[in-house]
C-alpha positions as CSV (number, residue, x, y, z in Angstrom):
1,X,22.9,-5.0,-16.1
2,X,24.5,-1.7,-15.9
3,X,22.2,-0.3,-13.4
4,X,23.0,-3.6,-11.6
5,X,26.5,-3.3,-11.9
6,X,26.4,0.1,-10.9
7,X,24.6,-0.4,-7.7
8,X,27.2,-3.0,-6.6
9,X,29.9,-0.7,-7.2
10,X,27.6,2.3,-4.7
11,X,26.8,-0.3,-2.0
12,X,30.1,-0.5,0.0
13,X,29.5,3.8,-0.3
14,X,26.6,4.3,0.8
15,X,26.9,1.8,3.8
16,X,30.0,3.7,4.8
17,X,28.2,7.0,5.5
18,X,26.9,8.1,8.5
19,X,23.6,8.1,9.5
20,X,23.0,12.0,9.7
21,X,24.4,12.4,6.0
22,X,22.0,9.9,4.6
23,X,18.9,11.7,6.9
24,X,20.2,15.2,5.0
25,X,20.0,13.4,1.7
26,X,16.6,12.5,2.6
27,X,15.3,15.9,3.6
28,X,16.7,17.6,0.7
29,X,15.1,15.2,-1.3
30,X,12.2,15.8,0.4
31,X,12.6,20.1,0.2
32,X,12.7,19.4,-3.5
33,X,9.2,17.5,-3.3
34,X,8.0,20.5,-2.1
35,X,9.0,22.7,-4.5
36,X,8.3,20.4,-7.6
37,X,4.6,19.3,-6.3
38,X,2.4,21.0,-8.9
39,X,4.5,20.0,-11.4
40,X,4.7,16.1,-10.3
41,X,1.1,15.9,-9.9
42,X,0.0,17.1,-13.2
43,X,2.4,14.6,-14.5
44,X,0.7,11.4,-12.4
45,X,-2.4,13.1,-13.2
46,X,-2.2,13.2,-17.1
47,X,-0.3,9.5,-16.8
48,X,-2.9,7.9,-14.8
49,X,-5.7,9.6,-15.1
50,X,-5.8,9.9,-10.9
51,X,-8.0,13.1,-10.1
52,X,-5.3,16.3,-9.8
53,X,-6.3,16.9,-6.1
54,X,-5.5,13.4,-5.4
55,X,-2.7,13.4,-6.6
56,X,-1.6,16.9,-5.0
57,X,-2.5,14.6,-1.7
58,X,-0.1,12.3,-2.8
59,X,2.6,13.9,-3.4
60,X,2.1,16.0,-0.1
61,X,2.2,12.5,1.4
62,X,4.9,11.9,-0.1
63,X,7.5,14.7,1.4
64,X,6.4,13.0,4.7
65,X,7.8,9.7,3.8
66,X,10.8,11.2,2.6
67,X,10.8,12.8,6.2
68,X,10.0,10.2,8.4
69,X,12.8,7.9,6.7
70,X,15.0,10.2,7.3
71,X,14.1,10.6,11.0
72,X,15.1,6.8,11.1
73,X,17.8,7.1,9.2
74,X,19.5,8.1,12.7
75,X,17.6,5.4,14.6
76,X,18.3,1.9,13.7
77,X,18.9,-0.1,16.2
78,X,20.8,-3.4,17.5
79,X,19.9,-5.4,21.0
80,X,21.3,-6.7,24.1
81,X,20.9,-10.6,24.3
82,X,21.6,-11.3,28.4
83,X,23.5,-14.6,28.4
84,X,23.9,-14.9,32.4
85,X,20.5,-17.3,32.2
86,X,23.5,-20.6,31.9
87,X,27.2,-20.7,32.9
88,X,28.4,-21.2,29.4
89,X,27.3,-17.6,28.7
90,X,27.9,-15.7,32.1
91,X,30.8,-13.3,32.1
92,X,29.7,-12.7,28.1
93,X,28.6,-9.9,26.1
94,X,26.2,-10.5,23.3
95,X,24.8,-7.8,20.8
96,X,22.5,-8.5,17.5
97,X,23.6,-5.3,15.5
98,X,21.8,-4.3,12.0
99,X,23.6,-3.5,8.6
100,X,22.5,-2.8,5.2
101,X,21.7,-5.6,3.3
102,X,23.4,-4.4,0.0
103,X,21.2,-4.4,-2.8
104,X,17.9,-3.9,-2.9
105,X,15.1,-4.2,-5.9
106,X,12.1,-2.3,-6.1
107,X,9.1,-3.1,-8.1
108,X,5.6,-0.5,-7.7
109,X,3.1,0.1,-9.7
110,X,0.6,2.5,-11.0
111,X,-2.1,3.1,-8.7
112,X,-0.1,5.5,-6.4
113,X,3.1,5.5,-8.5
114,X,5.1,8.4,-6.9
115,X,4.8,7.8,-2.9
116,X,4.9,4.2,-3.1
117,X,8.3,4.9,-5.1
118,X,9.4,6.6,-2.1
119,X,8.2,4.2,0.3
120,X,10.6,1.7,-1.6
121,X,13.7,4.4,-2.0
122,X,13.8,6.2,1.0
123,X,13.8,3.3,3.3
124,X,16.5,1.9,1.1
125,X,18.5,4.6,1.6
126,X,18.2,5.7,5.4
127,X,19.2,2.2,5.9
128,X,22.3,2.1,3.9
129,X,21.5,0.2,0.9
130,X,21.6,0.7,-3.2
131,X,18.7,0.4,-5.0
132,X,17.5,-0.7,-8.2
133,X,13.6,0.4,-9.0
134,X,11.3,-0.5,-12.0
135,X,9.1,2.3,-12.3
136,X,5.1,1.1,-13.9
137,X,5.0,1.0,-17.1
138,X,1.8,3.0,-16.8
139,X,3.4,5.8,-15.1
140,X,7.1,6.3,-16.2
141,X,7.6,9.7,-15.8
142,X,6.4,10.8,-12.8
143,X,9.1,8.1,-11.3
144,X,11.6,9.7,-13.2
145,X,11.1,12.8,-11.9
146,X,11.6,11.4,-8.6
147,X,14.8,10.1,-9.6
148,X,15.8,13.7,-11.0
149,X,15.3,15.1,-7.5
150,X,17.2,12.6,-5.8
151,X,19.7,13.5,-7.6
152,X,19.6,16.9,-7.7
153,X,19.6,16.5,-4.0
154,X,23.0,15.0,-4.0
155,X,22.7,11.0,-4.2
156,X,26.2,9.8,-5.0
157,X,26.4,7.7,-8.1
158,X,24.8,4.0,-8.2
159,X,23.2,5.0,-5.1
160,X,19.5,5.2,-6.9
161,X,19.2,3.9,-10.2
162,X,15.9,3.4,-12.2
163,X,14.7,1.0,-14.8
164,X,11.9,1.2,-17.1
165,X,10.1,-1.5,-19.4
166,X,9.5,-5.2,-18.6
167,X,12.3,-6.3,-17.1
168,X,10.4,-7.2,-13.6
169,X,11.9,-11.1,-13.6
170,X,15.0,-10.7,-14.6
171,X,16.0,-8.0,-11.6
172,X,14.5,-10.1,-9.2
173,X,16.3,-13.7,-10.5
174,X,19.7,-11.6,-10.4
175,X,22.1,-13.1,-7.8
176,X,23.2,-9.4,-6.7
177,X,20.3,-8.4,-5.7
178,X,20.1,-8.8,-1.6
179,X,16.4,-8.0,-1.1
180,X,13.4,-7.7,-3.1
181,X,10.6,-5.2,-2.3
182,X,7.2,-5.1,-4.6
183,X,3.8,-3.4,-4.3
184,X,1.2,-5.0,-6.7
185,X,-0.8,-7.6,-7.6
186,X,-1.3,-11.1,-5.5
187,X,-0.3,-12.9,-8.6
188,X,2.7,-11.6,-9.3
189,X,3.9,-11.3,-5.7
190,X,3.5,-15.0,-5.9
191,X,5.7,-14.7,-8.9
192,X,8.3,-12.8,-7.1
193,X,8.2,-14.9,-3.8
194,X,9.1,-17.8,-5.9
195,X,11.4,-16.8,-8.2
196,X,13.6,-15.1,-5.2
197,X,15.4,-18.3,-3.3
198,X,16.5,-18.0,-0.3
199,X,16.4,-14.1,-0.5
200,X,13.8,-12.3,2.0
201,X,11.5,-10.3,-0.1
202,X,8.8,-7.6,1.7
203,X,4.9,-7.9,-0.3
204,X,2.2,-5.5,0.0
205,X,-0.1,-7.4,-2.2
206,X,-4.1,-7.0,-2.9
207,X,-7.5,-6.7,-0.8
208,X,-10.8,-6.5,-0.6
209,X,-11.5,-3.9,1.5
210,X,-13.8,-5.2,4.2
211,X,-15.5,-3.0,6.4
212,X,-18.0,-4.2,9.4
213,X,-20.9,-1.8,10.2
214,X,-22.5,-3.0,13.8
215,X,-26.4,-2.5,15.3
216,X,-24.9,0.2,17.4
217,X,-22.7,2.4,14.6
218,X,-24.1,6.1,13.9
219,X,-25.0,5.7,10.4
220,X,-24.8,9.2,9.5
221,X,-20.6,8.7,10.6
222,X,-20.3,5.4,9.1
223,X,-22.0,5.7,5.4
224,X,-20.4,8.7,4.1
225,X,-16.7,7.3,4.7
226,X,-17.8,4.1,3.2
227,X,-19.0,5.8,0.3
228,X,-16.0,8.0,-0.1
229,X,-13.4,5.6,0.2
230,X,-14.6,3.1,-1.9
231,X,-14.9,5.8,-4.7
232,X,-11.4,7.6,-4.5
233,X,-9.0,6.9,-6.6
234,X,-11.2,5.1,-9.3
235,X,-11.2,2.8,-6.4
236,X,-7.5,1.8,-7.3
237,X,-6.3,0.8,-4.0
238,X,-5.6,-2.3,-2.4
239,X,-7.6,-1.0,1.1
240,X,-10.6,0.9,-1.3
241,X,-13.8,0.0,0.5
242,X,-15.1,-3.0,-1.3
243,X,-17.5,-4.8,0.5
244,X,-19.1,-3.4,3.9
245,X,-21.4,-5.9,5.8
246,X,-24.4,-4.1,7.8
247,X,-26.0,-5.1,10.4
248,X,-29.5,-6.1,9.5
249,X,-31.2,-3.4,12.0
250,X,-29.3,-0.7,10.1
251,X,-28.8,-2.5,5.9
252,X,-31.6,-0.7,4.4
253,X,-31.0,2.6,5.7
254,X,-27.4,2.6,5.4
255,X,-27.9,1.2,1.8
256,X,-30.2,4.6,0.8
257,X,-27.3,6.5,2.6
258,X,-24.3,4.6,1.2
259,X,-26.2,5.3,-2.4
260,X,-27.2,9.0,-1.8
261,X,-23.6,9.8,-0.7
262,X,-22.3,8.0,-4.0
263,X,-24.3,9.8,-6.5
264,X,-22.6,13.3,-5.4
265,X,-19.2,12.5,-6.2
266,X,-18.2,14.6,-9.5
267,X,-17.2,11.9,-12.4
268,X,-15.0,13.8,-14.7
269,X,-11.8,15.3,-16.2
270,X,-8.9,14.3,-13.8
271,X,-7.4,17.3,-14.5
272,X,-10.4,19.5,-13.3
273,X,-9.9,20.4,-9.4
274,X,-13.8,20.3,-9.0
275,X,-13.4,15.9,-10.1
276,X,-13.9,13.3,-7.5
277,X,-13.4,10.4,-9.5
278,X,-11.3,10.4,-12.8
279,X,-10.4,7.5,-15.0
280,X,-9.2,3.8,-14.3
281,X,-5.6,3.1,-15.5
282,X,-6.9,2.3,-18.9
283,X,-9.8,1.5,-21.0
284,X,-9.1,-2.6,-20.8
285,X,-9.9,-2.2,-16.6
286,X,-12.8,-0.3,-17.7
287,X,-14.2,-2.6,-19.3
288,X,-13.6,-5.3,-16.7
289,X,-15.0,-3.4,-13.9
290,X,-17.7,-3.1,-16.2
291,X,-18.3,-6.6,-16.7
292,X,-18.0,-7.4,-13.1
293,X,-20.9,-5.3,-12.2
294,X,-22.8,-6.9,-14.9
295,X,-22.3,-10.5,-13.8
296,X,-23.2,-9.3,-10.1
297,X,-26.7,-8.0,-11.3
298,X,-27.8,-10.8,-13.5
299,X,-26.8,-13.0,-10.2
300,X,-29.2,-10.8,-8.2
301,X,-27.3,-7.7,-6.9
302,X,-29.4,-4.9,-6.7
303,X,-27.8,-1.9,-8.3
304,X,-28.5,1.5,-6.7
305,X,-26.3,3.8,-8.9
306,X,-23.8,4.0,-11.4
307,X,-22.6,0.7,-13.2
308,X,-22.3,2.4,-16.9
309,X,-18.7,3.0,-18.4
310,X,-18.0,6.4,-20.5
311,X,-14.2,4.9,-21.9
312,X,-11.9,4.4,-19.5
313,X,-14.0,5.7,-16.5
314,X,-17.0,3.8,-14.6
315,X,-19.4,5.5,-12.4
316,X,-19.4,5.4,-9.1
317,X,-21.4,2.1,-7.9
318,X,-23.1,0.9,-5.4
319,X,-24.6,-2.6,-5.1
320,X,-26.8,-4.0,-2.5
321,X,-28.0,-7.7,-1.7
322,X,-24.3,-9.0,-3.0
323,X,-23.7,-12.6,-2.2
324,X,-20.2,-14.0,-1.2
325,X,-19.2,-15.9,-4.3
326,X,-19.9,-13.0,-6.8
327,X,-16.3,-11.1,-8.1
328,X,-17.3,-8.2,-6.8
329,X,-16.7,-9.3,-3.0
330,X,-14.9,-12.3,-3.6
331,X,-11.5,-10.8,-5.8
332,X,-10.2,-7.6,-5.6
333,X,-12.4,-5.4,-7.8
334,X,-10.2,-2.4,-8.2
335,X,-12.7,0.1,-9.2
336,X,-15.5,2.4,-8.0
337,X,-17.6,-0.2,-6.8
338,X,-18.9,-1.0,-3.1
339,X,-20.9,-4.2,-2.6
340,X,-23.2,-4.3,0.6
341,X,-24.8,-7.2,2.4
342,X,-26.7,-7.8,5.5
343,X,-25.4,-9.5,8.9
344,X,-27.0,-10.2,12.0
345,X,-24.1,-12.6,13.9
346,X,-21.1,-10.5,14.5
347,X,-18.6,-13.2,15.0
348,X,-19.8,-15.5,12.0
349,X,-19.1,-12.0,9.6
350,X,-15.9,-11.7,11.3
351,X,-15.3,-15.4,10.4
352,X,-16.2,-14.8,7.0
353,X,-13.6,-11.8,6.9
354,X,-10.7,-14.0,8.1
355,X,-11.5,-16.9,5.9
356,X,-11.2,-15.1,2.7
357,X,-7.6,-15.8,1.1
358,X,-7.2,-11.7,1.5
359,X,-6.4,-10.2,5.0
360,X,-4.7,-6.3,4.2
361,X,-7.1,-4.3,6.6
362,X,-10.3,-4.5,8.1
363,X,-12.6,-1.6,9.2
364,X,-15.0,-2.1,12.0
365,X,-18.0,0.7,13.2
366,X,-19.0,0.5,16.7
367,X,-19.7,2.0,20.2
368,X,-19.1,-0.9,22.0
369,X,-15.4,-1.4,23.3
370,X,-16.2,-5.5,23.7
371,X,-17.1,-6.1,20.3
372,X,-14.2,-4.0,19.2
373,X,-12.2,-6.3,21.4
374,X,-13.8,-9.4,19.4
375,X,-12.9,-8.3,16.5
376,X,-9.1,-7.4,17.3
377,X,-8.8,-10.7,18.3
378,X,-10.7,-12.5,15.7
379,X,-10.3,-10.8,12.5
380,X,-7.2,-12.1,10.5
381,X,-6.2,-9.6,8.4
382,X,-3.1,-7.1,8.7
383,X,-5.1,-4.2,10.6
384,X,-7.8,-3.4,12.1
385,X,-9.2,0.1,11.8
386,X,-12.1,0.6,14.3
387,X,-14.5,3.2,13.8
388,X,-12.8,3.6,10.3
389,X,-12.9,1.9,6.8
390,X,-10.6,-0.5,5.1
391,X,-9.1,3.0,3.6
392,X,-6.5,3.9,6.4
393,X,-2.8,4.3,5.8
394,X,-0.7,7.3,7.6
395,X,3.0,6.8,5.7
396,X,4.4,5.9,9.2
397,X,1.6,3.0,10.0
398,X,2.9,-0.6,10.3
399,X,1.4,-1.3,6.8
400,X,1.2,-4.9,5.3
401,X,-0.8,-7.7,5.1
402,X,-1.3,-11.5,5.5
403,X,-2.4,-14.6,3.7
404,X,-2.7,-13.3,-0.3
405,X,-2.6,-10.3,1.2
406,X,1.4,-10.5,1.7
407,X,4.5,-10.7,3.6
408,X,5.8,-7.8,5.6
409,X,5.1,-4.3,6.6
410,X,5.7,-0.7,5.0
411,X,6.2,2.2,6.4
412,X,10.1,3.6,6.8
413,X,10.6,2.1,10.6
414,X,9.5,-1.2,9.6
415,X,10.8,-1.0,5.6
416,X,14.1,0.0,7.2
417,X,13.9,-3.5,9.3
418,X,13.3,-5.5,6.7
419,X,16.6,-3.7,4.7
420,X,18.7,-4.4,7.1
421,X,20.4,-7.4,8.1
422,X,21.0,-8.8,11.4
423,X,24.4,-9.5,12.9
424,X,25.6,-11.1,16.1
425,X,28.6,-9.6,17.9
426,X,29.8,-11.8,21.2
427,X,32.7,-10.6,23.5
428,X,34.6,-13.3,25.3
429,X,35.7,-11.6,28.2
């Protein structure tokens, strides 16, 4: 309630001050990410288990948010609407202007805990508005040492205010809260979308990580990348290559590839610079991971490497001959796994892609610019990454979803749209 309260009393504050103050803010903010980095990675590090030169990335990712919200901090725009199409409106002057919305909740979670913070602060921010985040429970402090640099940078009081604990449903029910943004889970962004009215919310919910490998990909390009980014992070990541579909001219080949490439990445202590893949988030996902990849054999998966559990961490994986309905393709697997199975009609795998209740992003190998085309028009899912994986986000992409997959895009451009409300301004002259 207080944090509440004291957002309220910041709104009408932080609105009133000029763009170029607030795009300061944000690059001081972002001068002290700089300077702090060691120190905030070995804090995500040792609270999520995330290998330390991920999360160095991270947080090197994370001044460039900070950065790029404050570049369009200074740029929100309004629009002309031309009214001279009917006499009622000729002679008038029409504009659709944008202003903060207020208020605005943030909910993120573990997986990537400090820049997705800033992908929900610094938009909130550059556009004017207060905001109220719940930091993971997972991962509590390096939040809060986001918070400490925001306000060593200068954010007036109320502006940024941080909550800890289970308190998710209650900020989002709260009437003073204008706008709800959440990263997370599918289920709980249903949660969210229902419990907020009539208020807009922004989702960046869960995938499954498709990626499309046609007859005419280099396999050589194609397998290592596949490999790679289904096993960074743990595979704790809504775009982690989960299942890749080969075409049946190249599926056995890229399979020995896709497993060869898997079986060099370092399983280890997070906190050793030489690991490539530290621990899940806790010993309970371990174990369900673990489970998964079980069920998926006994139903006929081959398994090519990895699949045993030391605690909290899983070895790298890599399954061939999956089928459709097993967990591992099917639900979002959030783990080192990747699942592969054989195609040999293009358009019927792109229809099995855009039927599945996720659509985030889509990666698609090829030469040919006509089945790219084919599959920019046919695949429904929130992007299409061609001649890449499912694992591509730059902090200024369009980045969202559809279907399960959610409502909305990231990034501080479009983040910054979705903060801000729209108001029309009409001049009788």
């Amino acid at each position: 309630d207080a944090a509440l309260e004291a957002a309220v009393a910041a709104k009408a504050g932080i609105a009133a001050m000029p763009g170029h103050a607030r795009a300061a803010l944000l690059r001081r903010a972002g001068a002290l990410v700089a300077e702090r980095a060691e120190r905030i990675a070995e804090i995500m590090t040792r609270e999520t288990g995330k290998a330390i030169k991920d999360a160095r990335a991270e947080v090197v990712r994370s001044q460039d948010t900070l950065m790029l919200a404050a570049e369009e901090a200074v740029r929100i725009e309004g629009e002309h609407v031309p009214l001279e199409a009917t006499a009622m409106g000729a002679g008038k002057l029409c504009f659709m202007l944008r202003f903060p919305v207020g208020v605005v909740a943030g909910i993120t979670p573990f997986n990537a805990p400090f820049n997705l913070a800033c992908h929900k602060v610094a938009p909130a921010i550059a556009a004017g508005n207060a905001i109220v985040l719940k930091a993971p429970p997972q991962a509590p402090g390096v939040v809060h040492a986001l918070a400490e640099l925001f306000v060593d940078a200068g954010t007036p009081p109320g502006v940024l205010n941080l909550l800890y604990g289970e308190i998710g449903p209650a900020l989002v029910r709260d009437p003073r809260v204008d706008f709800v943004t959440f990263t997370g889970s599918t289920r709980v962004g249903a949660e969210i979308k229902a419990a907020s009215g009539l208020r807009r919310v922004a989702l960046e919910l869960g995938g499954v990580g498709p990626t499309i490998v046609h007859a005419d990909a280099s396999i050589e390009e194609a397998a290592p990348l596949c490999a790679r980014n289904a096993m960074r992070l743990a595979g704790q990541s809504c775009i982690s290559v989960q299942t890749v579909y080969v075409h049946g001219s190249l599926y056995e080949a890229f399979v020995a590839r896709v497993a060869a490439e898997a079986r060099t990445l370092r399983l280890g202590d997070p906190m050793d610079p030489a690991t490539d893949v530290g621990t899940l988030i806790d010993e309970a996902a371990a174990r369900r991971v673990e489970a998964w990849i079980g069920e998926a054999v006994a139903a006929g998966a081959r398994l090519l490497t990895g699949g045993r559990r030391h605690g909290a961490a899983v070895e790298p994986t890599v399954l061939a001959d999956a089928t459709p309905t097993m967990r591992v393709v099917c639900e979002e697997v959030f783990g080192p796994v990747v699942s592969l199975m054989p195609y040999d009609d293009f358009d019927a795998v792109c229809r099995t892609v855009s039927e599945s209740r996720f659509g985030l992003q889509c990666g698609v190998f090829t030469r040919s610019l006509e089945v790219a085309l084919r599959a920019v028009r046919n695949l429904r899912t929130g992007g299409v990454i061609l001649n890449g994986t499912s694992t591509w986000r730059t902090d200024q992409l369009a980045y969202g979803g559809v279907k399960d997959s959610g409502i909305g895009r990231e990034g501080p451009k479009y983040a910054i749209r979705d903060m801000t409300e729209e108001r029309l301004v009409l001049f009788n002259l």
